[in-house]
C-alpha positions as CSV (number, residue, x, y, z in Angstrom):
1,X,120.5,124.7,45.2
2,X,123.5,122.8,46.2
3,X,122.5,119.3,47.4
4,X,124.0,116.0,46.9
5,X,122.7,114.0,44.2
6,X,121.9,110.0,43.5
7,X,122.2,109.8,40.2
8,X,120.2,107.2,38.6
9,X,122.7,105.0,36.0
10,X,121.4,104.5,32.9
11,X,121.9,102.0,30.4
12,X,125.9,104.4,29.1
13,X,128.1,104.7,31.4
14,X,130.1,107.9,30.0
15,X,133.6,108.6,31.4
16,X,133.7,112.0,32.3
17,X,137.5,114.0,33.5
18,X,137.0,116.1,36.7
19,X,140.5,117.7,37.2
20,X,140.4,121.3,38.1
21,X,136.7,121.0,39.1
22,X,136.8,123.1,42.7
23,X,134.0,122.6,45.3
24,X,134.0,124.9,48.0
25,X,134.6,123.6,51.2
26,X,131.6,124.4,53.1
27,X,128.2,125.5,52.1
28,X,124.9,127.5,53.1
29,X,122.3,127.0,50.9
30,X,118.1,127.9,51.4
31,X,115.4,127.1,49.1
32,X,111.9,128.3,48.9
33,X,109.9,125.1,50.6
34,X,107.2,124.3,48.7
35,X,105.2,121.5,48.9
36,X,107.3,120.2,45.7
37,X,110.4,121.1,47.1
38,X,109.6,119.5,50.2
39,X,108.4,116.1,48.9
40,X,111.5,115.9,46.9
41,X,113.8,116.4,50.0
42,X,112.7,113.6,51.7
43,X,110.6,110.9,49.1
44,X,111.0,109.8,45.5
45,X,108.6,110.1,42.4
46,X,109.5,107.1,39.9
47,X,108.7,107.2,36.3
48,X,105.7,104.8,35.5
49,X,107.0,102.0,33.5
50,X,110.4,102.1,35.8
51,X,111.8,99.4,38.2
52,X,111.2,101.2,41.2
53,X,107.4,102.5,39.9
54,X,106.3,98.8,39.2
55,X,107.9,97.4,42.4
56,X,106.2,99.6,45.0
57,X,103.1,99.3,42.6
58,X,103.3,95.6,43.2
59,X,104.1,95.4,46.9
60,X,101.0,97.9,46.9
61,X,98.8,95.8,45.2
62,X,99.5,92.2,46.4
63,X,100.9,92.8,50.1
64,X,105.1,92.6,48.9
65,X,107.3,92.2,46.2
66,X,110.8,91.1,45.6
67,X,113.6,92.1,42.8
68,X,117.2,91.1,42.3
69,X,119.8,93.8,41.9
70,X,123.0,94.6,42.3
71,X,122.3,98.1,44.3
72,X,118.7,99.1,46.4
73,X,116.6,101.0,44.6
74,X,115.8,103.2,48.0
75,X,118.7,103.4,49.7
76,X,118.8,107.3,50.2
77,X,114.7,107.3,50.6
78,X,112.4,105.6,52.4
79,X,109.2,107.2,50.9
80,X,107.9,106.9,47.4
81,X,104.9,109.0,45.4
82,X,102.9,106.7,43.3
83,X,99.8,107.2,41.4
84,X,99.2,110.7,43.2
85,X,99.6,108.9,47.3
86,X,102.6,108.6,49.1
87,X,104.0,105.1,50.8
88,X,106.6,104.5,53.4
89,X,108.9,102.2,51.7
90,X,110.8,98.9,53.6
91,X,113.5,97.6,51.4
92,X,114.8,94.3,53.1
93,X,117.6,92.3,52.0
94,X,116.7,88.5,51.9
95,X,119.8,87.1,50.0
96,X,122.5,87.5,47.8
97,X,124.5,85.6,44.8
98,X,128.0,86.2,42.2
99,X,126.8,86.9,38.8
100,X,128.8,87.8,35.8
101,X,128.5,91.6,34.5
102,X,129.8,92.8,31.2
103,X,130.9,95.8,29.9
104,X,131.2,96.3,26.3
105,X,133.9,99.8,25.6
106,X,133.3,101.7,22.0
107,X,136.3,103.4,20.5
108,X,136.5,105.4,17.2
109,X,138.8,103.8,15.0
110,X,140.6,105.1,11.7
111,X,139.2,103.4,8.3
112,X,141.9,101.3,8.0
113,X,142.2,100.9,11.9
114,X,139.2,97.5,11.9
115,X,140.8,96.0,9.0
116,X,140.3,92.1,9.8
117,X,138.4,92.3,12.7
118,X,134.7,90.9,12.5
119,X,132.7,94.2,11.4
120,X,128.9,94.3,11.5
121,X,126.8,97.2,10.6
122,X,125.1,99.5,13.4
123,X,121.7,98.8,11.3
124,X,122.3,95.3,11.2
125,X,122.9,94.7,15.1
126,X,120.1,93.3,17.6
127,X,117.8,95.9,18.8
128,X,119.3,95.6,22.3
129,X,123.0,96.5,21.4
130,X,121.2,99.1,18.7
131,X,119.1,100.7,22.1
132,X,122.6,100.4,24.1
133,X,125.1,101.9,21.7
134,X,122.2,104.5,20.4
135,X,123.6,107.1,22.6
136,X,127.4,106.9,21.8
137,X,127.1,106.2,18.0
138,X,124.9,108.9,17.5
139,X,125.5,111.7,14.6
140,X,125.1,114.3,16.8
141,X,127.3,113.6,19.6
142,X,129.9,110.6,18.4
143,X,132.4,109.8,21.0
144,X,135.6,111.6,20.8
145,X,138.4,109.9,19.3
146,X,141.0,110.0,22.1
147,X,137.9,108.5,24.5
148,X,136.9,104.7,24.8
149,X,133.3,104.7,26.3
150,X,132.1,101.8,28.5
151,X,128.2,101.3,28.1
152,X,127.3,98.9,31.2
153,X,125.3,96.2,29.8
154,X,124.4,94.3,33.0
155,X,124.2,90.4,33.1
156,X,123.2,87.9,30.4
157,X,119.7,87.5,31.6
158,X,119.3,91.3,32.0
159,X,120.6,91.6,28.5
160,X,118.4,88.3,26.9
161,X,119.3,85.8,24.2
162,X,119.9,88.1,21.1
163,X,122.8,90.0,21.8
164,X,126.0,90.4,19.5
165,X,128.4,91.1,22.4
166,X,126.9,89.3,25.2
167,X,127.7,86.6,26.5
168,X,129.5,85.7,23.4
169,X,131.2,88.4,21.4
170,X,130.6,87.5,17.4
171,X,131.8,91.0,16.1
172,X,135.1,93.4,17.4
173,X,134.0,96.9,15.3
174,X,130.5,98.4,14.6
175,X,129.9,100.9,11.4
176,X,127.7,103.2,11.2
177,X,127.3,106.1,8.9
178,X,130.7,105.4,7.4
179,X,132.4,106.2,10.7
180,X,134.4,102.8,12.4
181,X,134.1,101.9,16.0
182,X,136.0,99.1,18.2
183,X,134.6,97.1,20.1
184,X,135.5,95.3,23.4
185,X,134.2,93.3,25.9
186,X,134.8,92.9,29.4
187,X,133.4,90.8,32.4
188,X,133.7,90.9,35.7
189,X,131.9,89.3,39.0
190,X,129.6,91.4,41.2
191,X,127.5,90.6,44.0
192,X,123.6,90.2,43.5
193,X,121.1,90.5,45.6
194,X,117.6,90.1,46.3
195,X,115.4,92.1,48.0
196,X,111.8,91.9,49.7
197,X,109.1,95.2,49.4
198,X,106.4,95.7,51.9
199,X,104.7,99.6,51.6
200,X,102.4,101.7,53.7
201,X,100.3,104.4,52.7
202,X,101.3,107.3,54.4
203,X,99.6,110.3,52.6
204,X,96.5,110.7,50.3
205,X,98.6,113.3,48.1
206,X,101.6,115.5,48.4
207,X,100.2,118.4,49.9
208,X,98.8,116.1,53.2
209,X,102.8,114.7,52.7
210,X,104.3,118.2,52.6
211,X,102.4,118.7,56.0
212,X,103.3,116.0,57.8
213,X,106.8,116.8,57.5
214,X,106.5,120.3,58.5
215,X,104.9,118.8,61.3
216,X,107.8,116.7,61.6
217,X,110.8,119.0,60.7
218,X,110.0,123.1,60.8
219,X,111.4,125.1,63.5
220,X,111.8,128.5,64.1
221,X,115.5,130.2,63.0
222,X,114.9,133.2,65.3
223,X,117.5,135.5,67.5
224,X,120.2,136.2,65.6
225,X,122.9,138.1,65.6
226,X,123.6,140.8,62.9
227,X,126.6,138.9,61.3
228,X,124.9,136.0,61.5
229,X,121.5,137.6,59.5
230,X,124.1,138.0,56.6
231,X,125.0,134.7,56.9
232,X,121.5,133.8,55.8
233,X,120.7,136.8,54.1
234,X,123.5,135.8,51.7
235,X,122.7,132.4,51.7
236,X,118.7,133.0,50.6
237,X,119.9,135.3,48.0
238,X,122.7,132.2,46.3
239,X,124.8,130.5,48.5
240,X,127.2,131.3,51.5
241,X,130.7,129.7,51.1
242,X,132.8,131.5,53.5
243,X,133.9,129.1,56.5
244,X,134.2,132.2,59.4
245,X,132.5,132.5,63.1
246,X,129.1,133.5,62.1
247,X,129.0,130.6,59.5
248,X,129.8,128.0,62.2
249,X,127.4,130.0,64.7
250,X,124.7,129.4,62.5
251,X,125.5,126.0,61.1
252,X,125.6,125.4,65.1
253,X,121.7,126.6,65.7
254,X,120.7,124.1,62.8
255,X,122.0,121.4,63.6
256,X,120.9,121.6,67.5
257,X,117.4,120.8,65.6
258,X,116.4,117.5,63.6
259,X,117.3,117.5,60.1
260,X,115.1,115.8,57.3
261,X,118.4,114.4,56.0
262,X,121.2,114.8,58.2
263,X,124.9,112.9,56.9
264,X,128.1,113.7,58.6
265,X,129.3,116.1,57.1
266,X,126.5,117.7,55.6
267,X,122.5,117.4,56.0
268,X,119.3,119.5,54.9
269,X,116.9,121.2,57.2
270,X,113.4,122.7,57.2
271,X,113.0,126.1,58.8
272,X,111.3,129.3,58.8
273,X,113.2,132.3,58.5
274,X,111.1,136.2,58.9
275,X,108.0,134.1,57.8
276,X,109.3,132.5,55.2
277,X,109.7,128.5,54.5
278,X,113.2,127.6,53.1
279,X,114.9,124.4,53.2
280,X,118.7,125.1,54.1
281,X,121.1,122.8,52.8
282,X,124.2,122.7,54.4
283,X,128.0,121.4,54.3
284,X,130.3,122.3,57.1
């Protein structure tokens, strides 16, 4: 289904070349709704052991919580699933501070390319630059030689005390199964900030969640006309793309009716079409 995505960053931040990558310009998209598929639309299921996991588990369990970050951690959600029950999430900013962010960039480099530089073995590193270059340096996937890749290591108190390249760079190339790698450093200053956690229970489980929303959100897409059937028709079966009258027509009819995530240009909606569930995803 087409949707926009928030994709989580990880630790690598791989540089990836969109040219020639074509989008259409508008889009009809429906989904079976599920009760998955509807909980995913409109709430978040973190990974136990993640930020966003322990923080609602701790504004759960002692009445708030607070975290400092660069970014929210629910900005495009406001509901969370945790431990099998849903909660209504308030994220509420409470301050804000410059910190210092690094960036260390990995480069394949010719044998005799690192001669001089400070050179350290991949085996020999800390096990936090090890767990952070992991993913580049790897046998299976080594970064291409025309392609520097900058791995985001975060601040010096994310990173801790033992680091190689942060805050203080002691080596410029890494080696690891024979192959040579420069490597840079780079800072820059970011904006932190803190935020405050309070969460209410709003379901016992997913399906009660599910149902509250189609309480919420499902309507009726009844009444229409023959072209625009094939509209939706097409749209069920993969995707309509074609920007014509019957489009607009029914892009018009849903968006007369709430949304469960409604932007400006596009926005996902939860209706029944010939007695079927579908959540129709839209960009006009």
């Amino acid at each position: 289904m087409y949707r926009r995505q928030v994709l989580a960053t990880g630790t690598a931040l791989l540089s990836v070349s969109l040219a020639g990558c074509g989008h259409p310009a508008v889009v009809l998209d429906f989904e079976a709704a599920t009760t998955e598929t509807i909980a995913d639309s409109v709430s978040t299921a973190p990974e136990p052991g993640s930020e966003a996991y322990e923080v609602v588990a701790s504004a759960r369990d002692n009445g708030s919580a607070t975290r400092s970050g660069r970014s929210a951690l629910f900005d495009h959600v406001d509901a969370a699933r945790v431990d099998g029950r849903v909660y209504e999430v308030s994220e509420t900013q409470v301050g804000s501070g410059e910190v210092t962010v690094y960036t260390v960039t990995v480069e394949a480099a010719g044998d005799d390319a690192t001669d001089g530089l400070r050179e350290v073995a991949y085996e020999d590193l800390p096990e936090t630059d090890r767990e952070r270059l992991r993913p580049i340096l790897s046998g299976d996937d080594p970064p291409d030689p025309d392609t520097a890749v900058g791995i985001d290591y975060g601040t010096a108190a994310e990173v801790g005390n033992d680091s190689a390249f942060v805050p203080d760079q002691r080596y410029d190339a890494v080696v690891r199964d024979g192959e040579r790698y420069r490597v840079e450093v780079d800072s820059r200053t970011a904006t932190e900030r803190e935020y405050r956690y309070e969460v209410t229970e709003v379901a016992p489980d997913v399906e009660a969640f599910a149902d509250r929303v189609r309480d919420r959100y499902l309507f009726a897409l009844s009444g229409l006309s023959d072209a625009e059937r094939a509209v939706v028709e097409e749209a069920i079966e993969g995707a309509y793309f074609e920007d014509d009258e019957a489009f607009r027509s029914v892009i018009d009819r849903i968006r007369d009716r709430d949304g469960v995530d409604v932007h400006d240009s596009y926005g996902t909606w939860l209706l029944a079409y010939e007695g079927t569930d579908y959540l129709a995803y839209a960009e006009w």
